[in-house]
PADREN-943728 format. One record per residue: x, z, y of N, C-alpha, C in turn. Coordinates in pm, whole numbers, padded with zeros to 5 digits, always signed. Example, Ala and Ser with C-alpha at 12.3 -4.5 7.8 and 13.67 -1.06 7.14 Angstrom:
2
+01319+00780-00569+01230+00780-00450+01320+00780-00330
+01285+00708-00225+01367+00714-00106+01290+00787+00003
# end
This chain:
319
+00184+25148-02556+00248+25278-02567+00260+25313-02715
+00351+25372-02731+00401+25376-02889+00379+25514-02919
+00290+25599-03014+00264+25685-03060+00354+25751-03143
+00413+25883-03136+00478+25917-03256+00407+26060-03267
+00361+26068-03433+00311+26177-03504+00388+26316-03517
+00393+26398-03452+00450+26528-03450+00383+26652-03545
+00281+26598-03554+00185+26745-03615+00205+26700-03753
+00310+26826-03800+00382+26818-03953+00358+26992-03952
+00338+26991-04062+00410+27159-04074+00532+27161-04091
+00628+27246-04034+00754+27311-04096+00788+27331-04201
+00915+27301-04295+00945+27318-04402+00951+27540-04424
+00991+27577-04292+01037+27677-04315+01043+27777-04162
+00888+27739-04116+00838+27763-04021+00863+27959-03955
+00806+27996-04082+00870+28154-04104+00717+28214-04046
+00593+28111-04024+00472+28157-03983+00377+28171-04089
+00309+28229-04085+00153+28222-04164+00079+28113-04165
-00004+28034-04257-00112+27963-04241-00207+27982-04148
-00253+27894-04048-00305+27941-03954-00198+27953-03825
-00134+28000-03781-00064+28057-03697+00030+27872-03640
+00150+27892-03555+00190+27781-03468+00273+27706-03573
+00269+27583-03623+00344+27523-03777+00497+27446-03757
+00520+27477-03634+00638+27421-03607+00780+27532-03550
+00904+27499-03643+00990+27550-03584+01037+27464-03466
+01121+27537-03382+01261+27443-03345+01271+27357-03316
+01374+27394-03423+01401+27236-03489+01343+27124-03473
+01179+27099-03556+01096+27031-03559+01071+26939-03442
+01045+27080-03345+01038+27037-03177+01127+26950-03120
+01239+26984-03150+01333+26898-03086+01350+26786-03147
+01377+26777-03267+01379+26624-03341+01258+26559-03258
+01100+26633-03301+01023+26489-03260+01034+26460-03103
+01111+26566-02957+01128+26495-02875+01254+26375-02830
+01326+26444-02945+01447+26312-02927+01380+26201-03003
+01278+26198-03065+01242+26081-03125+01155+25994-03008
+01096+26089-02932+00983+26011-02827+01093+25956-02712
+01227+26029-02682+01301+26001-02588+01386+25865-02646
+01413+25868-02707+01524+25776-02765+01399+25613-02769
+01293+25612-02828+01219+25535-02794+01179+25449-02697
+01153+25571-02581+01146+25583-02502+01270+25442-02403
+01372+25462-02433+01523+25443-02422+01504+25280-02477
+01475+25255-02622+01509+25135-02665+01389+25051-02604
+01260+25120-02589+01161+24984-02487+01209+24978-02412
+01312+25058-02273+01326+25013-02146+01462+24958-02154
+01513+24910-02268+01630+24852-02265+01651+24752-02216
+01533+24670-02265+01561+24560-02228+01552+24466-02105
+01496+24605-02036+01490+24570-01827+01602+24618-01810
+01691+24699-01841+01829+24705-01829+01890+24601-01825
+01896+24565-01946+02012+24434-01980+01932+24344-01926
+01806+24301-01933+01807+24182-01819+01794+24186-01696
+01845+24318-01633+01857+24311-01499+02014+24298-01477
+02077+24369-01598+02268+24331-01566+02281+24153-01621
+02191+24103-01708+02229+23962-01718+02200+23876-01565
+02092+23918-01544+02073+23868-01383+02178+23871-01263
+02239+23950-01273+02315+24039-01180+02432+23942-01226
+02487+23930-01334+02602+23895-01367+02590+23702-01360
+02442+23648-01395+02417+23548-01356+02460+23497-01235
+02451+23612-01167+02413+23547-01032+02534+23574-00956
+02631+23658-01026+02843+23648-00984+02855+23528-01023
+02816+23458-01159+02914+23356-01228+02876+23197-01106
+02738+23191-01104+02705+23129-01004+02795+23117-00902
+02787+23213-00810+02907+23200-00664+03003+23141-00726
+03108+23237-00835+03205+23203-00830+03250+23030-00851
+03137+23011-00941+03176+22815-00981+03160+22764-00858
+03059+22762-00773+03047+22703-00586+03146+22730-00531
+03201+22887-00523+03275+22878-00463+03438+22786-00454
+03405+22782-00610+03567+22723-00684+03536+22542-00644
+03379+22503-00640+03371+22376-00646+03396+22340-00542
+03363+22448-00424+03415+22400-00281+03528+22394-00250
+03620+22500-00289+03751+22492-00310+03837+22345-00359
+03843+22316-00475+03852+22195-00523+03801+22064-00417
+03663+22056-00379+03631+21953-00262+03768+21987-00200
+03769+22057-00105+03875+22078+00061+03991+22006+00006
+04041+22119-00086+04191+22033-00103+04200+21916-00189
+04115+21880-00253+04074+21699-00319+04104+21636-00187
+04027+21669-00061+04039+21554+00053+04139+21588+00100
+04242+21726+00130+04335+21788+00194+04428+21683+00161
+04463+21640-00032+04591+21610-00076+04538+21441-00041
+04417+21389-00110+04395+21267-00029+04407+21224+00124
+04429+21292+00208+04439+21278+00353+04583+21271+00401
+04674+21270+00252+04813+21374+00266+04870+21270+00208
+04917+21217+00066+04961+21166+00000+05124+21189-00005
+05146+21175+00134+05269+21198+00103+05322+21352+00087
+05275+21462+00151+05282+21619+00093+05259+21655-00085
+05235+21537-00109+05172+21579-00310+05318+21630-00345
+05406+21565-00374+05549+21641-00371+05557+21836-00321
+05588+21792-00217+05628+21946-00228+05499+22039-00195
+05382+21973-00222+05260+22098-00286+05311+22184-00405
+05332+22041-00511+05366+22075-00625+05461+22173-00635
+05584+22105-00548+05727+22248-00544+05654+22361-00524
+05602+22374-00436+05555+22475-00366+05514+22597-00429
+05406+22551-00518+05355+22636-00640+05460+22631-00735
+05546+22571-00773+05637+22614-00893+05704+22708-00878
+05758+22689-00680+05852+22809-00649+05785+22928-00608
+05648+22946-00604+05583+23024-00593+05602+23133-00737
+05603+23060-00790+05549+23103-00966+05722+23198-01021
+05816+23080-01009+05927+23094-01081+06008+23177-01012
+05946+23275-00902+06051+23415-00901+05994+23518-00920
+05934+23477-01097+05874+23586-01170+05989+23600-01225
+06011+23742-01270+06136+23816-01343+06102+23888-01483
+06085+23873-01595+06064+23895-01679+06101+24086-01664
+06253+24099-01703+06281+24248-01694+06198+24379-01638
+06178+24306-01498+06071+24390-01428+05900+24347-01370
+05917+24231-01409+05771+24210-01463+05739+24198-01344
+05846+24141-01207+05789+24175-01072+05818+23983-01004
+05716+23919-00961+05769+23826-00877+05621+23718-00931
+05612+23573-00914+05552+23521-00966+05426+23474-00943
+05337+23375-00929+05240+23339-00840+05150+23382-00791
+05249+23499-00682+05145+23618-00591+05125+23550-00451
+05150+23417-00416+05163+23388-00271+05273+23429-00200
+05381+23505-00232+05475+23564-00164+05537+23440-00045
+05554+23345-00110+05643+23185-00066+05545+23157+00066
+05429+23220+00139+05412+23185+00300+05466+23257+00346
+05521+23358+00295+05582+23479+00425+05728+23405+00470
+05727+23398+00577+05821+23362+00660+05963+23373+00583
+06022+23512+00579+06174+23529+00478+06180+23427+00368
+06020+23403+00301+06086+23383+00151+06070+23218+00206
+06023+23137+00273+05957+23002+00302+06088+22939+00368
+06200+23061+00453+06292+22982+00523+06420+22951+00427
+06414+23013+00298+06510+22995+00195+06564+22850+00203
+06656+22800+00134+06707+22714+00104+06602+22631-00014
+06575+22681-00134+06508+22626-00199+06379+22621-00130
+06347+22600-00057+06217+22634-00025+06220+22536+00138
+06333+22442+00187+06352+22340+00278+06275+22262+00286
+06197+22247+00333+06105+22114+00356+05971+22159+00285
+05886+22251+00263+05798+22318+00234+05681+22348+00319
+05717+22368+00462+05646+22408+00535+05533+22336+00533
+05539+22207+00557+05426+22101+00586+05285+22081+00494
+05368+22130+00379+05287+22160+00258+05189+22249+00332
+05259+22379+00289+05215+22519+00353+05088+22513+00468
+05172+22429+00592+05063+22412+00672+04944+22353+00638
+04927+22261+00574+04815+22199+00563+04694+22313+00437
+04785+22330+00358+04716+22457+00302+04669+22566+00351
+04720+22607+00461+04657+22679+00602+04550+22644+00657
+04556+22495+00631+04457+22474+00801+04365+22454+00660
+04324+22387+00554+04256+22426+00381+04177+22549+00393
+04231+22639+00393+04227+22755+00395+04091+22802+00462
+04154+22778+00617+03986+22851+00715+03881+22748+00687
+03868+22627+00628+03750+22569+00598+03715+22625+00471
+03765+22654+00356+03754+22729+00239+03651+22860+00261
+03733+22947+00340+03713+23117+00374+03557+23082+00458
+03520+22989+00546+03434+22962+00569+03283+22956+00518
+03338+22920+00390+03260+22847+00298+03187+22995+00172
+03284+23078+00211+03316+23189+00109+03225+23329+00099
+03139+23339+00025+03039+23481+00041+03114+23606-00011
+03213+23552-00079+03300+23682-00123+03438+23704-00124
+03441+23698+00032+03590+23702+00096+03695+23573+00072
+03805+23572+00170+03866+23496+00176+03976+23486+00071
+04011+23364+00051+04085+23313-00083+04188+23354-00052
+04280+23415-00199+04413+23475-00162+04495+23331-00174
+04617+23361-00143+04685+23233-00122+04782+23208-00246
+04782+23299-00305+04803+23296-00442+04776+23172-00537
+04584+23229-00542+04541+23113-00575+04491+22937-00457
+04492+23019-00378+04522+22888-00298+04596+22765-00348
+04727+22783-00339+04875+22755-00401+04833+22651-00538
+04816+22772-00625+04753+22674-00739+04663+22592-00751
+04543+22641-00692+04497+22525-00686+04502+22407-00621
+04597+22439-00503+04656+22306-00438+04666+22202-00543
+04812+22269-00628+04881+22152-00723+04774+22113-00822
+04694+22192-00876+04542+22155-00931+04540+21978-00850
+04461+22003-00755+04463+21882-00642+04519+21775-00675
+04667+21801-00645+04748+21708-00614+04758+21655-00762
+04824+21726-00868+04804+21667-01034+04698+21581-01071
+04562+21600-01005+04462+21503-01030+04468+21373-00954
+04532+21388-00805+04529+21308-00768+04641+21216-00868
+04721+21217-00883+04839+21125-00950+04811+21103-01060
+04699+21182-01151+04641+21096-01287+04537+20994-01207
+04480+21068-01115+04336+20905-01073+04467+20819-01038
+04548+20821-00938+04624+20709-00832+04677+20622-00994
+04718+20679-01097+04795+20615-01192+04642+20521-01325
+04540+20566-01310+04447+20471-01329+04385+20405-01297
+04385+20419-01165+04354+20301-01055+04463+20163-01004
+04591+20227-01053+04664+20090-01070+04699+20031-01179
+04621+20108-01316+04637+20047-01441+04484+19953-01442
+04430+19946-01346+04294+19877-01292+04326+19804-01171
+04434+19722-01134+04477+19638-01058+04407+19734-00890
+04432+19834-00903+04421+19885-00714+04207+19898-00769
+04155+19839-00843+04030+19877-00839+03974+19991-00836
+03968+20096-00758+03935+20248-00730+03826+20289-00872
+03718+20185-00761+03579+20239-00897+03624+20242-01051
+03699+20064-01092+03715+20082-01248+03828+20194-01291
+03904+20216-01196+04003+20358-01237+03935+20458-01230
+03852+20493-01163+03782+20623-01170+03717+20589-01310
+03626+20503-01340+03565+20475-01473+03674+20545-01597
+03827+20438-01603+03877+20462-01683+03934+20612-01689
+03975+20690-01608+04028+20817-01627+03911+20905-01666
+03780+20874-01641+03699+20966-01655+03672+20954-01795
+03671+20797-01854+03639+20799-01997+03767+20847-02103
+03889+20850-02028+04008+20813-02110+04107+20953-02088
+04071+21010-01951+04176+21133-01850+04156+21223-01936
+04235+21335-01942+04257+21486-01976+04150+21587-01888
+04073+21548-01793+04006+21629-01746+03977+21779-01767
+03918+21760-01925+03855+21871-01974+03935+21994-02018
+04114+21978-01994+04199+22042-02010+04202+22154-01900
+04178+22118-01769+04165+22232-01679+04062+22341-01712
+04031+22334-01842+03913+22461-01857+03942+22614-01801
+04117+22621-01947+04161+22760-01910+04245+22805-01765
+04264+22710-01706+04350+22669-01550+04213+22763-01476
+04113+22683-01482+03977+22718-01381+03933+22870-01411
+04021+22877-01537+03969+23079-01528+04029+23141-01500
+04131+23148-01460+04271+23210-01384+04246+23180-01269
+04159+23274-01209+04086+23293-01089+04078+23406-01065
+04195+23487-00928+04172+23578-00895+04285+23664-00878
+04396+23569-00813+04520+23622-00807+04526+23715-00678
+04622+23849-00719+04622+23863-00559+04766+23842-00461
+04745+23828-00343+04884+23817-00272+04941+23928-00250
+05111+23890-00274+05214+24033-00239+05246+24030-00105
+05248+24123-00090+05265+24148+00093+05422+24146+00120
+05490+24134+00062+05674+24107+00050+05738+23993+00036
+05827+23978+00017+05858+23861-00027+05930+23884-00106
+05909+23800-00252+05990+23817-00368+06145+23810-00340
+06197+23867-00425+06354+23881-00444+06441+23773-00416
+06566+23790-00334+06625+23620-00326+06711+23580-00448
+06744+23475-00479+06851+23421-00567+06719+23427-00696
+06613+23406-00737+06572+23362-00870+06555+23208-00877
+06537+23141-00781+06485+22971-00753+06651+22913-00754
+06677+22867-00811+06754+22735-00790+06744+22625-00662
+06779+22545-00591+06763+22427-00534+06745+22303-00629
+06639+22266-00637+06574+22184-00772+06682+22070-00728
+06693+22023-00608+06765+21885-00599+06917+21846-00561
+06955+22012-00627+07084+21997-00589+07161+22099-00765
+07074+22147-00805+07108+22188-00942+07082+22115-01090
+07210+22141-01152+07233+22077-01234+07110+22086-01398
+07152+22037-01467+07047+22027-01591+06982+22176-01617
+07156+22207-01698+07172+22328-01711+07118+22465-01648
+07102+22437-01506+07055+22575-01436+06930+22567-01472
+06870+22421-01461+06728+22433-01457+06645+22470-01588
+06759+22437-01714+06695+22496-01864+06711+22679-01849
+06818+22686-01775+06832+22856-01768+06717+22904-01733
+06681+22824-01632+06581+22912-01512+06400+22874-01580
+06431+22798-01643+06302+22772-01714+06293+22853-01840
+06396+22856-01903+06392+22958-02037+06371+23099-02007
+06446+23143-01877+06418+23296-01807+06273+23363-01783
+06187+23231-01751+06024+23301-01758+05963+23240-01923
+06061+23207-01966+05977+23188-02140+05960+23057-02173
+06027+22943-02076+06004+22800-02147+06150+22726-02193
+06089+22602-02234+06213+22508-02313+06254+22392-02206
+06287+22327-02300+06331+22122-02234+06205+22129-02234
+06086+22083-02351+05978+22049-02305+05911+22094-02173
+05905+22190-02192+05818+22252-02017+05897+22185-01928
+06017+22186-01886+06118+22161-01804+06121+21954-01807
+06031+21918-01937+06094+21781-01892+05943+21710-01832
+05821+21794-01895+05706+21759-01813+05655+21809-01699
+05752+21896-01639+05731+21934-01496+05845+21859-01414
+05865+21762-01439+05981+21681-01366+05917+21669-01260
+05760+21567-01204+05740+21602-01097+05721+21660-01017
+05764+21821-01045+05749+21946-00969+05891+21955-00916
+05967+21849-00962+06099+21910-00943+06235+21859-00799
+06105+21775-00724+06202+21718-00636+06109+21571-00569
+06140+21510-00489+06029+21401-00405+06035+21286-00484
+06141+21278-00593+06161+21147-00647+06124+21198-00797
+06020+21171-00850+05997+21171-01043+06105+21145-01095
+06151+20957-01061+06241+20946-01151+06369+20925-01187
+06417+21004-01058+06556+20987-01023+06558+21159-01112
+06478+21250-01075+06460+21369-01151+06484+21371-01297
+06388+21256-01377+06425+21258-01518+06530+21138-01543
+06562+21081-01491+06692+21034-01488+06830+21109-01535
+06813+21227-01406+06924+21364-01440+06877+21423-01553
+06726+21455-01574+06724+21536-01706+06760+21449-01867
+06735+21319-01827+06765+21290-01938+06910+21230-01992
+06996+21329-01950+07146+21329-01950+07183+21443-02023
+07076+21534-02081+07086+21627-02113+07014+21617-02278
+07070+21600-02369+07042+21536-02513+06915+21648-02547
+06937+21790-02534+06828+21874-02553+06664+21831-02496
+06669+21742-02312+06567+21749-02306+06515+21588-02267
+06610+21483-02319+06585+21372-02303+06497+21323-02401
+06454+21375-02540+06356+21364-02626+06215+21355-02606
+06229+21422-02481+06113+21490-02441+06096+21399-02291
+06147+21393-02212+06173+21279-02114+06084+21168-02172
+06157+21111-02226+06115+20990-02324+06010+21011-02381
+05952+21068-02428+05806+21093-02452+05666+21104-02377
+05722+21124-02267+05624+21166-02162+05623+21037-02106
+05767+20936-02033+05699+20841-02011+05648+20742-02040
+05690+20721-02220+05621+20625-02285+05467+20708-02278
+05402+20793-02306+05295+20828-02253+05178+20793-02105
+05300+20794-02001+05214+20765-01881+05157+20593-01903
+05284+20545-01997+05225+20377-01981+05090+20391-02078
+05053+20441-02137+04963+20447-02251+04792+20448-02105
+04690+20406-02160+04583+20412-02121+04564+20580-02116
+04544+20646-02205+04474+20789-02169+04589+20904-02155
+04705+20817-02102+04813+20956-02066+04814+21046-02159
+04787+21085-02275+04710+21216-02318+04836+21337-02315
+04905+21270-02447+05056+21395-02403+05086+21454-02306
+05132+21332-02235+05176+21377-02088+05067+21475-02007
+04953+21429-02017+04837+21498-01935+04825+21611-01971
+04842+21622-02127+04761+21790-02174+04900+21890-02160
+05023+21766-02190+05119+21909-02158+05148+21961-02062
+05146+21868-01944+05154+21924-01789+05030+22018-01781
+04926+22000-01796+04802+22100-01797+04816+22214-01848
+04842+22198-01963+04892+22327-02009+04984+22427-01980
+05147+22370-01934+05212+22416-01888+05193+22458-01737
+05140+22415-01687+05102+22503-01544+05047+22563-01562
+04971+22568-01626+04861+22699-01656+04901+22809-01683
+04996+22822-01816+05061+22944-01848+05162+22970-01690
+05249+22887-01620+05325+22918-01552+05256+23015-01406
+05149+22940-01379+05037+22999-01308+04972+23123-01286
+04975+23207-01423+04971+23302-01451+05056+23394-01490
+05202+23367-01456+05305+23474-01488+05287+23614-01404
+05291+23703-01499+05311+23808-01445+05184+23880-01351
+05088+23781-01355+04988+23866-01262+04858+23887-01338
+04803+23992-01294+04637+24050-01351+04578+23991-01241
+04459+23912-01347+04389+23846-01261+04237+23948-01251
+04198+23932-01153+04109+23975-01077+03960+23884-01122
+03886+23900-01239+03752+23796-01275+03671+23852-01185
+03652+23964-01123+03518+23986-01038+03564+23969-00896
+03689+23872-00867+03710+23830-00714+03630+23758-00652
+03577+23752-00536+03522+23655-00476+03368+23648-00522
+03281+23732-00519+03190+23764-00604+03145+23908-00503
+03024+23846-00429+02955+23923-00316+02862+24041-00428
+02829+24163-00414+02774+24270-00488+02594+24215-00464
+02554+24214-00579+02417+24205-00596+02332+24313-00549
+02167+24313-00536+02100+24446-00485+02139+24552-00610
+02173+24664-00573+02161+24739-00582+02045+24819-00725
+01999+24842-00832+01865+24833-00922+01896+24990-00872
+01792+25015-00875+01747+25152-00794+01631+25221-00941
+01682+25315-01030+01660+25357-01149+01480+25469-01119
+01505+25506-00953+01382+25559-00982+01263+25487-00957
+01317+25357-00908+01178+25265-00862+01166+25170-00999
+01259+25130-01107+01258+25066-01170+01144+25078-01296
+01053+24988-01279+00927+25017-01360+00905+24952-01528
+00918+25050-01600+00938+25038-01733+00812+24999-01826
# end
């Protein structure tokens, strides 16, 4: 217990020698001095009861995300052939964000029925479904509510993107699974999903975004697709390393793009890259670029999915 000395005389007490030696004033200073004290010893059961507390959100949330990641790791492995239009899936999810009004963009809108039966959006479903049936084993799994489909979505193509860097080092390892896993792990972009994995916490729009912002990726020309990529803020580059987002065939895709002198520079770069041992270009720019695209337009939600701790109860809390 920490002592503080009060018995001072008053500068200007207005008493006699002898008589009570304290104004006021005096009084009150030395109890804000015992209170405030008071305050900085029990601080520190404060803050380490909110570091606890907050410990113990960040916790869930990585389990929860690690379980997440498991489901659809085996979802897109069980799938192989859906990796395609996962990928669409989430792009067209993303890309009827609208800059002007700041309204559209990877809210999940693309399961609701209107926006899924679109034209751009043909051959999608199967995706969709399997991300459904993903889903109730996920929410299962989940102490702090069920996953919006938002992020669902993304992290699908999360999934599926990894799968096609392992599948592409495992045949630069003659079909040898184990030594491809070896090599991507020593050589892969992995560690690029950092800022991807914090963009956690999208929520779903209950509407369905606006019609006419998506193009038909496999029926539009260069041109629309630099429009429609420059419209949420990107170039050729973004547009020439998301080629496999752009249709069931990679390279019949950059084939067409690279007819286009602006983004054939960039074409050409990426796949002299994939032949390379550690992909790296190719890897970090696709990583990157989904990431930002991922996050258009929406506030993410960091305390989603994140069950409320007890309660610290201030009059039982013993100082």
């Amino acid at each position: 217990m920490v002592e503080i000395c009060c018995f001072c005389k008053g500068e200007d007490s207005g008493v006699a020698d002898g008589g009570w030696p304290f104004n006021r004033r005096d009084i009150l200073k030395c109890f804000g001095s015992v209170v405030g004290m008071e305050m900085v010893m029990s601080s520190g059961k404060f803050i380490e009861a909110a570091n606890a507390a907050d410990l113990i959100q960040r916790r869930q949330r990585a389990e929860f995300q690690s379980n997440i990641k498991d489901i659809l790791s085996a979802a897109v492995k069980g799938h192989p052939d859906l990796i395609p239009p996962i990928l669409t899936l989430a792009l067209n999810d993303t890309m009827t964000y609208d800059k002007a009004t700041k309204s559209g963009g990877p809210n999940g809108s693309i399961r609701l029925s209107p926006e899924m039966s679109r034209p751009e959006n043909r051959g999608l479903s199967p995706a969709l479904d399997l991300l459904v049936e993903a889903k109730r084993e996920i929410d299962s799994k989940s102490k702090g509510g069920p996953i919006s489909f938002a992020d669902l979505i993304q992290f699908a193509a999360q999934a599926a993107v990894k799968k096609t860097f392992l599948d592409s080092a495992i045949r630069k390892c003659g079909g040898n699974e184990e030594k491809g896993r070896t090599l991507y792990t020593a050589y892969g972009s992995n560690g690029q999903w950092g800022l991807f994995d914090k963009q956690f916490g999208r929520t779903d729009a209950q509407e369905p975004d606006p019609e006419g912002r998506i193009p038909q990726w496999d029926k539009a020309s260069v041109q629309e697709m630099k429009n429609k990529f420059s419209a949420v803020g990107f170039g050729p580059r973004q547009l020439a390393v998301m080629s496999a987002f752009l249709g069931p065939d990679q390279l019949a895709t950059e084939s067409l793009l690279a007819s286009d002198p602006d983004v054939r520079p960039w074409v050409e770069k990426y796949q002299r890259s994939r032949e390379t041992v550690s992909q790296t270009d190719y890897e970090v720019d696709l990583i990157t670029t989904l990431t930002k695209l991922s996050t258009l337009g929406q506030k993410i939600n960091y305390e989603a999915y994140t069950y409320p701790v007890q309660k610290i109860d201030l009059g039982k809390l013993k100082l």
